[in-house]
Each structure stands twice: as structure tokens, then as C-alpha cells.
N, C-alpha and C positions, 0 to 999 in steps of 0.2 A: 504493500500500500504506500510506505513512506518514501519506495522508489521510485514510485510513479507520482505521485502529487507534490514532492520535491522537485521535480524534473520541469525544468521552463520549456522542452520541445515538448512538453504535455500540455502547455495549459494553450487557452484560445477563450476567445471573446462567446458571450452567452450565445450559443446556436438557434434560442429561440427568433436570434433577427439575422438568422441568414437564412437566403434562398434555400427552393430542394438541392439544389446543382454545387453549390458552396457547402450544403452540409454531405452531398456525397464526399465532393474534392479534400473535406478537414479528416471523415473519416479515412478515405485512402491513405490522405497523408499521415495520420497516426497510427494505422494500421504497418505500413512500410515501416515505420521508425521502429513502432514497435517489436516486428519481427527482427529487426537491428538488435534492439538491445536484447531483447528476450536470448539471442546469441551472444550480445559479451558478456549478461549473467553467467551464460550455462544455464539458463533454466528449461528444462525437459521435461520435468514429470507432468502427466497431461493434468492432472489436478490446480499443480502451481500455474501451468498455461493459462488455464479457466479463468483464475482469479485475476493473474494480471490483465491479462485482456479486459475482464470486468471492468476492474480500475481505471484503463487506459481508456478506457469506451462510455467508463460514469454507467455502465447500467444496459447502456444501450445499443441494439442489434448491430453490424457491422460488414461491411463488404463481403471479408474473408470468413466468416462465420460459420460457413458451408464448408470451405477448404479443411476447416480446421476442425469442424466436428463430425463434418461426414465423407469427405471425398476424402481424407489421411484414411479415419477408421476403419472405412467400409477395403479401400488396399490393402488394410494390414488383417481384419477379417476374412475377405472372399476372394484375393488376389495366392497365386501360385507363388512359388518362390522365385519365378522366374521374374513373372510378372512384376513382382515387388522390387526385384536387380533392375529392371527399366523403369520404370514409374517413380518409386516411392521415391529415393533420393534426389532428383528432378523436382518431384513436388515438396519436399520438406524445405529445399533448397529457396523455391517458391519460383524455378523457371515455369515449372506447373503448374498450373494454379486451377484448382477445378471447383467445378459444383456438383448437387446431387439432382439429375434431373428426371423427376418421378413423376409430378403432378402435373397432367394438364390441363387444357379450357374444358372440356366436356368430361373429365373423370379427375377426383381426387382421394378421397381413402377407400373409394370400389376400386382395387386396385386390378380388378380382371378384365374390367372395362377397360382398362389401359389401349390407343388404339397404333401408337406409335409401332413401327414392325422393323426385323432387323431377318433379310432372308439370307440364308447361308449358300453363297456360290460357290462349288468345288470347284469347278475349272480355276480358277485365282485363289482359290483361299483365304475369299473375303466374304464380310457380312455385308450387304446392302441394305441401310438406313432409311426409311420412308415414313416423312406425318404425311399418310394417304389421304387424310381429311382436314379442314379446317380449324374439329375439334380436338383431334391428333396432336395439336400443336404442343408442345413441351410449356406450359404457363404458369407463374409464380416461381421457380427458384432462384433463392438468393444467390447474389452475386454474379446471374446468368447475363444480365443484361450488359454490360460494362467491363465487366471486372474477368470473366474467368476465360482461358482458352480451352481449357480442355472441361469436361464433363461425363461424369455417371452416368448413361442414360439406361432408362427403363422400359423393354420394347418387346414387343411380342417375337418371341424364334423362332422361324422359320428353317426349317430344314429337311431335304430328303419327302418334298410336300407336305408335311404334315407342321403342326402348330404345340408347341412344346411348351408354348405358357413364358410368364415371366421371366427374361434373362438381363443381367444389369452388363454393358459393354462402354470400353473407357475412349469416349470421342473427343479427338480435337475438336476446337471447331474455330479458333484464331491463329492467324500465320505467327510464330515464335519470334519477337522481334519489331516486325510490325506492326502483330496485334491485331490486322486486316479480318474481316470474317474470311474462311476457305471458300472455296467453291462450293454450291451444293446447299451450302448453310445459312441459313438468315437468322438472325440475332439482334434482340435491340431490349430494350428497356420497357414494362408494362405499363408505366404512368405513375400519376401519381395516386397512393393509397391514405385510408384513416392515419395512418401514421408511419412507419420507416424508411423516414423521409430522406434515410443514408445508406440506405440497402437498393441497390441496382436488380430490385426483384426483375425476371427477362420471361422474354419467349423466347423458343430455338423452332424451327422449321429445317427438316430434312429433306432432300429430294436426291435418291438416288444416291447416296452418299455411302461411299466406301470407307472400310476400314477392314486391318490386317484379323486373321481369326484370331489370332492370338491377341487381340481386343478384348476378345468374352472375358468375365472372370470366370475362372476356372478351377478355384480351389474346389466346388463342391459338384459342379456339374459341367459336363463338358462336350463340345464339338469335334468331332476326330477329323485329321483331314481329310477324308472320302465324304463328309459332313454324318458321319452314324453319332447319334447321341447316348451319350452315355448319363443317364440320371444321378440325383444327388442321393447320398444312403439319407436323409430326413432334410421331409421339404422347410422342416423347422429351422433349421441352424442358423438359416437368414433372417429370422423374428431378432437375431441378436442385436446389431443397429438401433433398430424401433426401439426397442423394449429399454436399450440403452438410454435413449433420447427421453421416450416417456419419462425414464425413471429422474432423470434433468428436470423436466418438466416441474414436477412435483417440489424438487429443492426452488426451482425458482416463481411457483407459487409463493411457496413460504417467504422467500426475500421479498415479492415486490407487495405484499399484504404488510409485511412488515412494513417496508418505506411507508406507504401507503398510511400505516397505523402509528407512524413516528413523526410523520408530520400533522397528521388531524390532532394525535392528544396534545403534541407540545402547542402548537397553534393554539386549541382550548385551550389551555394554562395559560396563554398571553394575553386571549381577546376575553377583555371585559365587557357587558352587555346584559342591558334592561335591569330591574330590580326585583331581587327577593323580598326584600324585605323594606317596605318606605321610608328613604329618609338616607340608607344604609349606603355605601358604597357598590355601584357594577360588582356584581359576584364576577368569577371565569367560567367560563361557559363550560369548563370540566365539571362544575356544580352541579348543574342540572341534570337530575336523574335521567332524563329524557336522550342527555349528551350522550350517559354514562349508556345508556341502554344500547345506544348508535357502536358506540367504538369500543367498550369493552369485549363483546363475545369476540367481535373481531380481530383485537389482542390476545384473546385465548385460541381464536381462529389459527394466527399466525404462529403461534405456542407450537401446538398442535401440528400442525403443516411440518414444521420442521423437524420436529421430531418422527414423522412418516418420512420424510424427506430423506434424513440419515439411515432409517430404516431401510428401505427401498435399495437406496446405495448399498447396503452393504449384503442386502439379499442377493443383489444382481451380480455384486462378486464372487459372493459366496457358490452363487448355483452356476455362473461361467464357468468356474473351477470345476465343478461337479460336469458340466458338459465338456469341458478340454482332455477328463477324463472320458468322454463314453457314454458317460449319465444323464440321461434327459427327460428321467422318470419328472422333475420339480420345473421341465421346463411347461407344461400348458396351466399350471397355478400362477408361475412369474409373468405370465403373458398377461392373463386373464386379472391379476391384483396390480399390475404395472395399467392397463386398458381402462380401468374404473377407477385407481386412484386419480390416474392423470385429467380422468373428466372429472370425477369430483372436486379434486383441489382446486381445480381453475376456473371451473363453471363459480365456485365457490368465492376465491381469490377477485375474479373479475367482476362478480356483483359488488363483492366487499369495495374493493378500490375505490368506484362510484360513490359508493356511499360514502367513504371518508372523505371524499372530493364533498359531498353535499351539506357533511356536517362543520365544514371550512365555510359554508356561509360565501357569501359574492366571490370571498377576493381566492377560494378553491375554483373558480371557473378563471383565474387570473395564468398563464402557462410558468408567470411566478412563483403559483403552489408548487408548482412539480409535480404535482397530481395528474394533470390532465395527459402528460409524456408519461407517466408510470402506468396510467391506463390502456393507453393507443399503443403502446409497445408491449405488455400484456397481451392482452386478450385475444391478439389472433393466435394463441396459443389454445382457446379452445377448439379451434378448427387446425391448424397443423398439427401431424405426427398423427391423425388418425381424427377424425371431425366426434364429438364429446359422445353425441347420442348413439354413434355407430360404435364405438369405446365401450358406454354403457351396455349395449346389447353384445357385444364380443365376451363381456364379463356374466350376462344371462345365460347366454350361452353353456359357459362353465357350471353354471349355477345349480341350473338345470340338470345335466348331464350328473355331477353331484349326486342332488336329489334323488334323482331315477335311480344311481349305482347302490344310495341307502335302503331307497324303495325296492329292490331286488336282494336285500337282504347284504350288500357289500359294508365295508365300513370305508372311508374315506378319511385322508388327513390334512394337515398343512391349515388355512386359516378359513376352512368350511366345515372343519371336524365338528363344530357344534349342529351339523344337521343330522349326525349319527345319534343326538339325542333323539329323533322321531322315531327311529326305529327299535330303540331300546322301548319306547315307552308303545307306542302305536294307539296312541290315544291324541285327542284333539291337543293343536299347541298352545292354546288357552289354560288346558290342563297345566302342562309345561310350566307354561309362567306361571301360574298361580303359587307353584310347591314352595315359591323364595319369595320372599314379601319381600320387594322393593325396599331401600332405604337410602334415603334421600341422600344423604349427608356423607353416603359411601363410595365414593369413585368404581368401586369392585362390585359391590351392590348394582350401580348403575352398568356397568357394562353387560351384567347379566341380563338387564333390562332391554337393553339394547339389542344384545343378540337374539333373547328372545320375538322381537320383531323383526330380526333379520331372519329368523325362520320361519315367521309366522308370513311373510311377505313374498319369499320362495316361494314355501308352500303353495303360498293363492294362485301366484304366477304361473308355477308348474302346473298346478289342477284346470286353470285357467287352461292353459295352453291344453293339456290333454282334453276338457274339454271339447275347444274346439276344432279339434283334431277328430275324434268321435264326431262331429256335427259334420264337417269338409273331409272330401280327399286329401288335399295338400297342404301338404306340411309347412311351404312358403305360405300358404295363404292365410294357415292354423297363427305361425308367427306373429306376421303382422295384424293380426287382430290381436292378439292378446300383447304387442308393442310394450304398449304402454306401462302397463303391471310388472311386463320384464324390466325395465328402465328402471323403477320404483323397486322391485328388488334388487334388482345390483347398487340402484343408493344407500341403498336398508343396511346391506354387505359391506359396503364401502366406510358408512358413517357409523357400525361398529367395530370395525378393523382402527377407525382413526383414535377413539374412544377408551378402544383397549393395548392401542401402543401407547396412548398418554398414559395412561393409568398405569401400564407396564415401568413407565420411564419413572414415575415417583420413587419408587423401591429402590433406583439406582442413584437419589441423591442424599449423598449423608451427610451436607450444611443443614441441619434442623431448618432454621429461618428460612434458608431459599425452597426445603419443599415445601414449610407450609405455604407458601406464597403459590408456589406451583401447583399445588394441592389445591388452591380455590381456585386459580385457575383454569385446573380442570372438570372440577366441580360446573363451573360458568359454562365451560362447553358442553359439558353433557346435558347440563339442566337447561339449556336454553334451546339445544338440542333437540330437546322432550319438547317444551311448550311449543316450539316451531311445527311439531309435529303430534299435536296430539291425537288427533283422531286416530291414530295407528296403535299408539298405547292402549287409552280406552278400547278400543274393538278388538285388539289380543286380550283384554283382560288381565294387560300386564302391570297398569297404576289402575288404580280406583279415581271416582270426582274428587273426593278428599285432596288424593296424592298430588292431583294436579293444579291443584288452590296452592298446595304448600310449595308442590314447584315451584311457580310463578314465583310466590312470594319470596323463594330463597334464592332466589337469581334476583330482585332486589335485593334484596340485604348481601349481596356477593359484590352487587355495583358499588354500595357504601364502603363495603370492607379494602375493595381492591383498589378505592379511591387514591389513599396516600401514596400506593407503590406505583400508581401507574405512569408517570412520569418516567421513573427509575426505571422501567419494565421496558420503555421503550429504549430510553437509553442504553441497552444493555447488550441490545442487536452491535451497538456500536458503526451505526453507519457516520462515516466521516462525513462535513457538511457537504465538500466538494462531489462527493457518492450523491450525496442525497438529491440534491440541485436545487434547493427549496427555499425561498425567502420566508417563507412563512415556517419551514419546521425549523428552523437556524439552531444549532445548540444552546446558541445564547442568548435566546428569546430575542434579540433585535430588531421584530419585523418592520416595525413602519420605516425608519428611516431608509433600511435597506430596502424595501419596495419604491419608496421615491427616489432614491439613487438608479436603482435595475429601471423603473418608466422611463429616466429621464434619457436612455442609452438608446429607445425604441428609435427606429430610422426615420419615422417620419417626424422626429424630433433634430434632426439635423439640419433644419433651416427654420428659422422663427415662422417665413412664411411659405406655407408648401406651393409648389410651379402648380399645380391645381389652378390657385386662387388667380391667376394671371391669366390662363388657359382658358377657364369656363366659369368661376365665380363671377367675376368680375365684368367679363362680356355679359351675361346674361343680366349684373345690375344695370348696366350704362343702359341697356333695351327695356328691359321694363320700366 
């Protein structure tokens, strides 16, 4: 951190007043520096990468972003060892410099839909590249527009006339040097979007485009040269990527709810406004229960995230391991809990953000909060890496398949094992819940609650779907009627997996003072949790009307209690100001002066009188 915001080729004037085209050129340009220094550190390990880059970028998305998180890993994943002696050092070097080019205008997370095609000529021993349609076209990847020459692409194989499905092959598509598009290839920039307004998101158009066989990647499946194909031993190994990035995803939920929740509460703590009491001094708008109600769960939101966050990380190493051996028994659970956390945290994360932008009052609509970038860089995360709702039904999916394996009498593990409670008991799951009387006040209590409606919610959806599966022939069409129930159980799933790593994570802190802080904390999440969703409790039979008075009620008395800390709580993320980018969360509570200082910088402050006023103000008084 102290390397980079020490460093005066790092700093630059506020980007909120420069063009799209300027803030592309600042990000290039620190992007290059960047990969400079990142070399005279020695710094390597892709963790330390991550961060500096962070740093050097404040937060936000970046040219090379692609290169660096998908076009390196997906080489050193699905490339041969050949292939990796031509490529990878080329592109670490950065003469390469590529994207991952997967999504296009007419298909993005149906990935079979894909219509791009790559057909295998044996007379040459080349693949022929073709967008045969309009909607073909390679659309949104970063970097693609500007920035990259070579690219991943993702195309349907053709070979030997038959259609072999999804194969990823590595294309130039800029002359080395000058940077020209090739022959064959059109390239250009999509426009402008909600927000990444430094990212050269592109389209690519193929036509008839050649490349060598030895293109494909071919660690796992392969093109011989008489073109015979040889298949992969599991079509799974390539979920590795995704499931990597999802599991990203989820850590950077947690961060930008955080920023998110670092500048709303400190903000409240500065802005004084209206009166409690007549006569009295502006209370701080943290006072207001009402405030308290806005941003605190969502500080226990961000709690919570993070601690999935690290979770997720270290499952996805843990079970790599376990596949680099052989073992791929825990790969369709990492899929399927990587798929729903990713929709949940950020469906999550990205309402939240909003709101703390709302509870900033006027000057959160100002791009001086910093909120309104934390937002618009956000949230197309719940559509990249897999679009939320299609996530949530991948993780149905699982759920389902589960269920059935308990309802046939199998037992099942890993973090669905509590539906092997239905078959133990084979009584209604009302029953279920009823045997443990909820207790409010118990985190462990509560997660039994929880889980209880994440089976009571399967269940429906499964009976659901079997249902209407007995009523229709087909099973697509059994599906999509029953949608929606699916959706709604894989949240049920998700928001007790999150429930029960918080509560997992108390046990493991032994400063007394900080769990119990963390302790009500997580108390705030689960109990606000409940009242957000009552009707699911009530109709399992899993709280009573009573329980849910006292809920309510103690999620007030949680907003008073976590009052004093919350300040500290934010504090504690440790985002430097220059991270944060925020007049209004400043550490040092500062804000007004340094909001008239940032206004007075705005461009059309650069002359007392704007060429406007000479142009057309001023003709149109002389005439009237």
C-alpha cells in the first residue's frame, strides 16, 4: 500500500473531470508503470499482484485486468507444456497481451449458445475462425477493444464434420509492433457503458480467419493432425477459471459493501441535522434509529461477506489440491456453493451500496461521495462470471439432485448434509423444526433456524418441481414452472451457509471484547435476516408470532448497542483515504471544506465565464 501511494508516478488529478478517453489513457498509463515496478519489487505471488494492482487502480477495473486474471491463468491451466514455452513468457513479459473472449451480442452465461465457430482444416493444419452471424460477434470483453492483440476465444469445433462443443483457441488478432488489426479481424471498442469508463470493453469479428492447430489449448482435449479428436477425461476441469473468479467475486462483495459502509456511517457521524429534542443541538444522523436501521445490518452484511469470502478462498484451494491429485469427488459442491454465493453476495452487496449512497442524503448523489463509482463498478458483477438468476438455478440444481439422492435413501455431505435430517426423521419438516425451540439470543440456536428453512424451502421446490413433472412431459418445461421456488431455495441455502460461517468464525476469536462485538454483530445479521423474511419462518413453524415480536424488537436494541462501536467497526476494514476516494467518508471527518475545495476543480469552473454564455446566452438576450 505504502508503495504505491508514496509513489508520485501514482498519483493524478481527481478522474471524476476527465473524459472517457483520458481516463482510458491514465489507466494505460499506470497500468505500464505498474507492470514496471511490480518487476523491480520482485513481486510474483498472484495474491501480492491483486492487491497492488488494487492500490495502483484505487478500487477500480483496469485495461489489463483480463490479461492478468484470465488470459495468464487460463495458459497456465489449459495450455500444454508446449504451448506454455510459446505463449506464457511472451505474455508475462507483456509483448502478449491478451483477453478472454467468451461473451457475445446474442449469448452470454448460455454458454452452448455460443455461435462463434472454429472449423478444423487438415490439408494446412489450421483452424478457420468465423462470427457467421451478426450475433456471433465476440461483445463485452475487457480490454478487447484497444488494449489487447492476442485473445482466448470461445468457438464452437468443428472437425472431421461433426461439432464437438466448446473449445477455447489462442488468436492474435493485432500486428506485434504496430498494433494494426490483422486481416480477417475487426476490432474496436463497444461505447460507452453505466460505468468502466477505463476499461476498452470490445467487439472482435472473425471472417475466415486462420490460425496454427497448435492454437487449440490442449492440455485437456485435443485435435490430432489428420483432425481425429480426442476428448477430455472430465468435461469439468474447465469449471476451474469460473469457479476461481466467482470465488473473487464474493471477496470483492465484501470490500466494496465495506467502502460502501465506511463512508455512509463516518459521513453520519459528521452530518448534523433536524432536532430530537427542542431547543437541543442537530443530533448526527448516526442517532437516528431509522439511520441505525439503514447501515447497520449492512455493516454486519459486510462482516459476514468477508468472512465467506476467506472461506470460499481457501475451499477452492483446498479442493484444487484435491483435483491436481485425481479427486473430483468435492468438485460439483464447489461449483454449485461458488454459483449461489456469488449471486447472493452481490445481488446483496449491490442493493446495499444504493442504499448507503441514499442514506448520504443529496451530497451521496454528489461523484464526491465515492459512492456513486463504488456502485457502477460493482454491480455488473451480478451479471459477469455467470448472470445471478442463472447462478441461483445452477445451485437448484445441486439442491435438488441432493434431495432426490436422500429421498432414495442415500446420505449426502459437505454443506447440504443437513437434508439427511429428512430422511432420518421422514416426517413433515415442521416437525423438524419444532424438536429445538429457537433462541433468540443464540447465534447456534439461530443457524438451526435457518437451516431449518433451508430445508423446509428445498423440500417445496423439489415437491414443486416433481409435481409438475407428474402434470407435463418435460422436464424443461416441469423446470421452468417451478423457477421461481428453485431460486428461493438456493437463497434459503445460501443465507444459511452465510449464517453458519459467521457463527462458525466466533469460536475462533479469543480477544473477549472483539467477539463480543462480533457476536452482536452477528446476532444483527441473522435477526434481521428473520424479520426480512418472515413468512418462511412462521409457515415452517420454525419461530412462533411471539418469537417474531421479540425479533424485531432485538434487532432494535442491537442498533443501540452497536451504536458506540460503529464508527471503530468501520474503521477497522482500514481502507486508506486515497483507496476510498471519498470527501465525504475522509478519516478525519473534514467534509465540507474539502467538498468546496474538490467543486471548485470541476472544468466548467475554469473560466468565470463559460464560451456558452457568448455563443447562445447572450444572442438569444440581445433578440428577445
Amino acid at each position: 500500500e505504502a508503495l504505491v501511494f508514496n509513489d508520485p508516478d501514482f498519483q493524478h488529478e481527481d478522474l471524476n473531470f476527465l473524459s472517457r478517453s483520458q481516463r482510458y489513457e491514465q489507466a494505460i498509463r499506470k497500468s505500464s508503470l505498474m507492470v514496471m515496478k511490480l518487476r523491480e519489487y520482485g513481486i510474483a505471488d498472484p495474491e501480492e499482484i491483486y492487491w497492488f494492482k488494487s492500490f495502483v487502480h484505487r478500487g477500480r477495473p483496469e485495461p489489463l485486468d483480463l490479461h492478468l486474471g484470465m488470459f495468464l491463468p487460463t495458459l497456465l491451466t489449459q495450455a500444454t507444456p508446449e504451448q506454455q514455452d510459446r505463449f506464457f513468457m511472451p505474455a508475462w513479459n507483456l509483448e502478449i497481451i491478451g483477453t478472454y473472449a467468451q461473451t457475445e451480442m446474442g449469448h452470454g452465461t448460455h454458454l452452448r449458445g455460443l455461435e462463434t465457430t472454429a472449423t478444423y482444416d487438415p490439408a494446412t493444419q489450421e483452424f478457420i475462425l468465423n462470427s457467421p452471424t451478426v450475433t456471433s460477434i465476440k461483445w463485452w470483453p475487457g480490454g478487447l477493444g484497444k488494449t489487447s492483440n492476442h485473445a482466448i476465444v470461445l468457438a464452437q469445433l468443428y472437425t472431421q464434420g461433426q461439432c464437438k462443443g466448446l473449445h477455447a483457441f489462442i488468436v492474435p488478432i493485432r500486428q506485434l509492433g504496430t498494433h494494426e488489426p490483422l486481416p480477417g479481424i475487426t476490432v474496436g471498442d463497444i461505447g460507452p457503458k453505466f460505468g468502466y469508463d477505463e476499461m476498452d470493453n470490445g467487439y472482435l469479428k472473425m471472417d475466415n480467419f486462420r490460425i496454427p492447430r497448435e492454437n487449440m489449448l490442449m492440455k485437456y482435449a485435443q485435435v490430432e493432425p489428420d483432425g481425429t479428436y480426442v476428448k477430455p477425461l472430465s468435461d469439468k476441469l474447465t469449471y476451474g477459471t469460473m469457479v476461481f473468479i466467482r470465488s473473487l467475486i464474493v471477496g470483492d462483495a465484501a470490500r466494496s459493501l465495506s467502502r460502501a459502509c465506511t463512508i455512509a456511517i463516518r459521513y453520519s457521524a459528521v452530518r448534523h441535522q433536524s432536532e430530537l429534542k427542542p431547543g437541543e443541538p442537530e443530533p448526527q444522523i448516526l442517532d437516528y434509529q431509522t439511520q441505525q436501521y439503514k447501515l447497520f445490518p449492512l455493516l454486519a452484511t459486510a462482516y459476514a461477506f468477508h468472512f465467506v469470502g476467506a472461506y470460499i478462498k481457501d475451499t477452492y484451494r483446498r479442493i484444487n489440491r484435491d483435483i491436481n491429485e485425481g479427486d473430483l469427488s468435492e468438485l460439483p459442491e464447489l461449483h454449485a456453493l461458488t454459483a449461489g454465493l456469488k449471486a447472493f453476495t452481490s445481488w446483496t452487496a449491490s442493493a446495499g451500496i444504493e442504499e448507503c449512497r441514499m442514506a448520504c442524503g443529496g451530497h451521496g448523489y454528489s461523484r464526491c461521495s465515492g459512492i456513486p463509482d463504488i456502485y457502477v463498478t460493482f454491480t455488473p458483477s451480478c451479471t459477469y462470471e455467470g448472470e445471478n438468476t442463472v447462478m441461483m438455478l445452477q445451485t437448484a440444481r445441486f439442491l435438488v439432485k441432493s434431495y432426490n439422492q436422500v429421498s432414495s435413501g442415500q446420505r449426502v455431505t459437505g454443506m447440504v448434509s443437513y437434508l439427511n435430517d429428512l430422511s432420518s426423521q421422514r416426517i413433515q419438516p415442521q416437525r423438524v423444526a419444532a424438536r429445538a425451540v429457537t433462541v433468540i439470543n443464540d447465534p447456534v440456536s439461530l443457524v438451526e433456524a435457518y437451516k431449518a428453512r433451508a430445508v423446509r424451502l428445498v423440500e417445496a421446490a423439489a415437491k414443486n418441481l416433481q409435481a409438475e413433472l407428474n402434470h407435463r412431459k418435460s422436464k424443461e418445461d416441469a423446470w421452468n414452472r417451478s423457477s421461481v421456488d428453485l431460486v428461493r431455495a438456493s437463497e434459503a441455502h445460501c443465507h444459511y451457509v452465510i449464517v453458519k460461517l459467521f457463527t462458525a468464525k466466533l469460536s475462533e476469536i479469543s480477544n473477549a471484547a472483539v467477539c463480543a462485538v462480533m457476536t452482536e454483530l452477528c446476532l444483527l445479521y441473522a435477526l434481521y435476516g428473520i424479520s426480512k423474511n418472515t413468512g418462511d419462518f412462521l409457515q415452517a413453524g420454525i419461530l412462533t408470532d411471539a418469537q417474531i415480536t421479540q425479533v424485531n424488537q432485538r434487532v432494535k436494541e442491537l442498533l443501540a448497542i452497536i451504536r458506540p462501536n460503529a464508527v471503530a467497526l468501520v474503521d477497522s476494514f482500514d481502507f486508506h483515504d486515497v483507496h476510498l476516494g471519498s470527501v465525504l467518508g475522509r478519516y478525519d471527518g473534514n467534509v465540507y471544506e474539502n467538498m468546496f475545495e474538490w467543486a471548485k476543480k470541476s472544468p466548467l469552473n475554469k473560466t468565470e465565464v463559460h464560451e456558452s454564455f457568448h455563443k447562445h446566452l447572450k444572442p438569444m438576450q440581445a433578440k428577445l
